[in-house]
C-alpha positions in Angstrom: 150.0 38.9 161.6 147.0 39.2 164.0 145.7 35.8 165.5 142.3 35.9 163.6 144.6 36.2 160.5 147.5 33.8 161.4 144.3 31.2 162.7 143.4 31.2 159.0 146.6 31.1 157.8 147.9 27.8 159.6 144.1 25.9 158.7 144.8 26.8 155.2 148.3 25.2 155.5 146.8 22.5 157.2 143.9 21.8 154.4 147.2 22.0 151.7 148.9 19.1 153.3 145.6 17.2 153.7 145.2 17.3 150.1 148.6 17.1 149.1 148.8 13.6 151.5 144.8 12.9 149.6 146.7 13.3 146.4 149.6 10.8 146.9 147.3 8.0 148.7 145.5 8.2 145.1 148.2 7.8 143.3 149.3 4.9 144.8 147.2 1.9 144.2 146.0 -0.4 146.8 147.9 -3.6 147.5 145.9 -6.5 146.3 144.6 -8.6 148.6 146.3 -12.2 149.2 144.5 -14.5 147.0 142.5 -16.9 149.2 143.6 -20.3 149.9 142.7 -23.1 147.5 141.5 -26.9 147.7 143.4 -29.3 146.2 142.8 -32.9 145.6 145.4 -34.8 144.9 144.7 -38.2 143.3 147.7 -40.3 143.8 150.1 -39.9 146.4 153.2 -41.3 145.7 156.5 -39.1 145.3 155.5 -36.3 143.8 151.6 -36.3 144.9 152.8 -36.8 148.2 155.6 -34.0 148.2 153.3 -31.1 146.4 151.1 -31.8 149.3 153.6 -31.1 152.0 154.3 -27.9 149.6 151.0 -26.6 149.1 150.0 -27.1 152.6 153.0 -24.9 153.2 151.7 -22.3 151.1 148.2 -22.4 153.2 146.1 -24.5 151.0 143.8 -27.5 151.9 144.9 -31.0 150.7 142.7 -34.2 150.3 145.9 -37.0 149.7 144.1 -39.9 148.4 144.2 -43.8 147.4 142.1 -46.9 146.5 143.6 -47.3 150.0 143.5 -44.2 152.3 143.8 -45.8 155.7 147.6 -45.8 154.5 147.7 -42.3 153.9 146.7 -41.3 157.5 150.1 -41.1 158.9 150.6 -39.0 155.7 148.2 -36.6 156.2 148.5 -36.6 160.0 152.2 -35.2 159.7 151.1 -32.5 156.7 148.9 -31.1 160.0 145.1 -29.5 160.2 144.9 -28.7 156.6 145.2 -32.1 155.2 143.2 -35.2 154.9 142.8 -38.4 153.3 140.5 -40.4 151.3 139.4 -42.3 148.1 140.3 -40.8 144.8 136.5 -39.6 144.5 137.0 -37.6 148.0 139.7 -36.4 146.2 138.0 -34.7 143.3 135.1 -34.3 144.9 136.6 -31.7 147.4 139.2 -30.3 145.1 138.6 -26.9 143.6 141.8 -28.2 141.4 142.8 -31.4 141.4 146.0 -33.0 141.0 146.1 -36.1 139.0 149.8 -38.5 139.5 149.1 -41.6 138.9 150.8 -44.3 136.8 149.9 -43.4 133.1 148.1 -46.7 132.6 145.5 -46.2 135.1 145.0 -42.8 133.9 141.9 -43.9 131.1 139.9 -45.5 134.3 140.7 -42.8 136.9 138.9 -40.7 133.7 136.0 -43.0 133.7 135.6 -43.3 137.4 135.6 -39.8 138.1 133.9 -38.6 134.9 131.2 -36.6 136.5 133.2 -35.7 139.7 136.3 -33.9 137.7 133.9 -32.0 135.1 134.4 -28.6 134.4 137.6 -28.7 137.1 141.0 -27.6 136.9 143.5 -30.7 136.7 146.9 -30.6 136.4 148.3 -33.7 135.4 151.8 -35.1 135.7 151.5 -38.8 134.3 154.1 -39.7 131.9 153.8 -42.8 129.8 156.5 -45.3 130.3 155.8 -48.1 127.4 157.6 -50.8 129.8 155.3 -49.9 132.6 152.1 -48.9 130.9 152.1 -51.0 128.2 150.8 -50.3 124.6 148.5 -47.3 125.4 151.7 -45.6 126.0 153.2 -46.0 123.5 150.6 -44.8 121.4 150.3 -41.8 123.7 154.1 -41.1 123.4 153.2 -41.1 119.1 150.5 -38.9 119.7 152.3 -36.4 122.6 150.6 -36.2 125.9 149.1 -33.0 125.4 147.1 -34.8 122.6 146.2 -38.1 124.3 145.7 -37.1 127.6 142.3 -35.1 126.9 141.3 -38.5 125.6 141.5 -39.7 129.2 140.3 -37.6 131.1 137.1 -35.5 128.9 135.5 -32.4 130.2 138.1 -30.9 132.3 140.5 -28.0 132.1 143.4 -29.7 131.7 147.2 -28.6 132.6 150.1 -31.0 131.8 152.1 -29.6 134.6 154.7 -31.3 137.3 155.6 -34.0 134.8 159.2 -32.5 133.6 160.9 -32.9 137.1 161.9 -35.8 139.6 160.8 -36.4 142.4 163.7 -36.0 144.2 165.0 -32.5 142.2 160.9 -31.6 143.4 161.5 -32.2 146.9 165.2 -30.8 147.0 164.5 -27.4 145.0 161.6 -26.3 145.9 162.5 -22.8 147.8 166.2 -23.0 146.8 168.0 -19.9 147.3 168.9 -17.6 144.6 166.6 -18.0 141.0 163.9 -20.8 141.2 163.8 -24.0 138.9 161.6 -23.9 136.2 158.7 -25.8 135.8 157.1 -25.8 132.1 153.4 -26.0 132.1 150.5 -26.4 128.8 147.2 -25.7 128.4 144.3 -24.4 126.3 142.4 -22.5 129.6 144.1 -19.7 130.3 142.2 -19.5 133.8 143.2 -22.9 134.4 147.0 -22.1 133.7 146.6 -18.9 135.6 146.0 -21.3 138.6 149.0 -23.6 138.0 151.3 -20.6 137.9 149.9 -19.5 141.3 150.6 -23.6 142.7 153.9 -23.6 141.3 155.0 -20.3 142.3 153.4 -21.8 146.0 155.5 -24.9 145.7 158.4 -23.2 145.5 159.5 -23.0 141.6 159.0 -20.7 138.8 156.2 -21.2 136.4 156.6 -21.2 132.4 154.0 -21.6 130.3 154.7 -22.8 127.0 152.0 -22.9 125.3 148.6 -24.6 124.5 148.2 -28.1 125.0 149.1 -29.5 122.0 152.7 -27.8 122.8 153.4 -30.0 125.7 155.2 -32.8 123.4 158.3 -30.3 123.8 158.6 -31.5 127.5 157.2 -34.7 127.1 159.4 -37.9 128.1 163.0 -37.8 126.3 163.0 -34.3 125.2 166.2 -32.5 125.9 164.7 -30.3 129.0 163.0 -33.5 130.4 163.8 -33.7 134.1 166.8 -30.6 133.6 166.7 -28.1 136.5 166.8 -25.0 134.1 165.8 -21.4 135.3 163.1 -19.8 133.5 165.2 -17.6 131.1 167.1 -21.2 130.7 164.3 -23.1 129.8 162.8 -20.2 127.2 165.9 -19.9 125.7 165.8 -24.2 125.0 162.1 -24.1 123.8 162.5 -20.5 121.8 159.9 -19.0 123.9 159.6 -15.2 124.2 
């Protein structure tokens, strides 16, 4: 072959492999980018508050712990590192992009009246459970009613998540991260934006999200039902509530 000939030859080859190397990086789809991390406000932090804020901070997201009494929370926050604070309840859903509510049920009506105008329009995933020797009668009219139902009632004009409210505090801490297939943690709600974000903070925290349904759905993990507080896998716990 002469070299003007052979010159030609080898860029053609060479424009054949650009393409062919063109053609696979368009077939391929680009990995997303990480999601970016998230603000969380975490109203009440006793055992569980105070455990999904080690978790999430973890995970890379900002937590405010908070308290009527947040000068107790300092040593708290001050061992969860840079990325976590502490303040009032209203810091708490005031920087919060979502906000986690744990509280005793029976103060849940006046953290909804406190924070009315702070929490609107936010995600809020709440994990109070309504203990009648505890709470009183409210609970027991909010166990008649499921929580699903009565909570809304509470706490008006958010986008509400019963989430975090079917495990112990202890199982949360213990199996979070646990080798081999994660817990289960069921979750309800009528936004599906709003349970889009729970899945992303449970998957952060460590378990496996399962969403069962809207709202009014979340009486089948209320208090005494038979997966209440059982560490079931996901397949486990679709299999118990006959979800797809």
């Amino acid at each position: 072959m002469r070299p003007a000939a052979a010159g030609a030859a080898a860029l053609g080859l060479a424009a054949l492999c650009l393409a062919a190397v063109d053609s696979a990086g368009a077939a391929a789809p680009a990995a997303a980018p990480p999601a970016a991390p998230l603000r969380i406000g975490i109203i009440g932090a006793g055992h569980i508050g105070g455990t999904l804020a080690r978790l999430w901070v973890a995970a890379g997201h900002e937590v405010l712990v908070s308290s009527r009494h947040p000068d107790e929370l300092k040593a708290l926050a001050a061992s969860l590192g840079p990325r976590a604070r502490a303040g009032t309840p209203r810091d708490a859903a005031v920087f919060g992009e979502v906000v986690l509510v744990s509280v005793p049920y029976g103060a849940l009506p006046q953290v909804g009246r406190d924070l009315k105008a702070e929490l609107a329009g936010k995600i809020v995933l709440d994990t109070c459970n309504p203990y009648p020797s505890r709470d009183g009668e409210m609970a027991v009219a909010a166990r008649k009613l499921s929580t699903g139902v009565a909570d809304p009632q509470f706490l008006p004009g958010v986008r509400l998540v019963r989430a975090f409210n079917a495990i112990n505090s202890g199982d949360l801490a213990s199996q979070a991260h646990r080798a081999g297939e994660p817990i289960a943690i069921p979750l309800a709600g009528d936004d599906a934006q709003a349970l889009a974000v729970a899945e992303r903070l449970v998957r952060d925290a460590g378990f496996a999200p399962v969403v069962v349904g809207p709202l009014s759905r979340a009486r089948e993990f209320d208090v005494g039902t038979p997966v209440y507080t059982r560490l079931m896998t996901a397949p486990e716990l679709r299999r118990a509530l006959a979800l797809k």
